[in-house]
Phi, psi and omega in degrees: 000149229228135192291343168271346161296280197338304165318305179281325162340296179299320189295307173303339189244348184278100188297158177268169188271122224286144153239173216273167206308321217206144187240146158271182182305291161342309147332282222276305174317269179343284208291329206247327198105320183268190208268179142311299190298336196275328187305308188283255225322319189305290177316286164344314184271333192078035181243005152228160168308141179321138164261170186257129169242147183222150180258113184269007176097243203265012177266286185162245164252115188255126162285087184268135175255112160318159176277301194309345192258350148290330189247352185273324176289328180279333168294353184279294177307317183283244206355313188272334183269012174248010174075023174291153152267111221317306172322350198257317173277328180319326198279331207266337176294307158320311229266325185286308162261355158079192209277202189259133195297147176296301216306293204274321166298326169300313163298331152289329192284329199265315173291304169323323163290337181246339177281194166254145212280166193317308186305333163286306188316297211307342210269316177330000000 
């Protein structure tokens, strides 16, 4: 066997690797394209899922993101480029993913309680 056999061997037989359950704030920026800030609003309005924030100690506050807040932001980003108003997508977002879970609601209210509020973000 030969290194391009062997290679496509390993491709074929290697599985692929999943992903994983929960994206950070940074992931989802990098991938979509959009701010921190449009994200948590976005979140806020209920238009992605709540992320779980967590305090690593002295690095600060950390955001996880469900892996569905990856596919629910691009559903968002196609809605505003067809000219909808987030209200509009707010309705097509319920209909799609039905409404928001007692989970995803404790978890916006517990992120919302740990960030900073916008007037500090900006000043940064």
């Amino acid at each position: 066997m030969d290194v391009s056999e062997r290679y496509r061997y390993y491709k074929e037989v290697t599985p692929k690797k999943p992903l994983p359950p929960v994206a950070t704030t940074d992931d989802l920026v990098r991938i979509t394209g959009l701010t921190k800030d449009t994200m948590y609003d976005w979140a806020d309005q209920g238009l992605l899922p709540a992320p779980e924030v967590i305090s690593d100690g002295r690095r600060g506050i950390k955001s996880r993101w469900p892996i569905e807040a990856l596919e629910r932001a691009r559903f968002v980003m196609a809605k505003r480029a067809e000219l909808l108003t987030l209200a509009e997508i707010a309705v097509l977002v319920a209909e799609q993913w039905g409404p928001p879970t007692e989970e995803d609601i404790a978890r916006r209210q517990a992120a919302r309680e740990l960030r900073r509020p916008k007037r500090l973000r900006a000043q940064k």
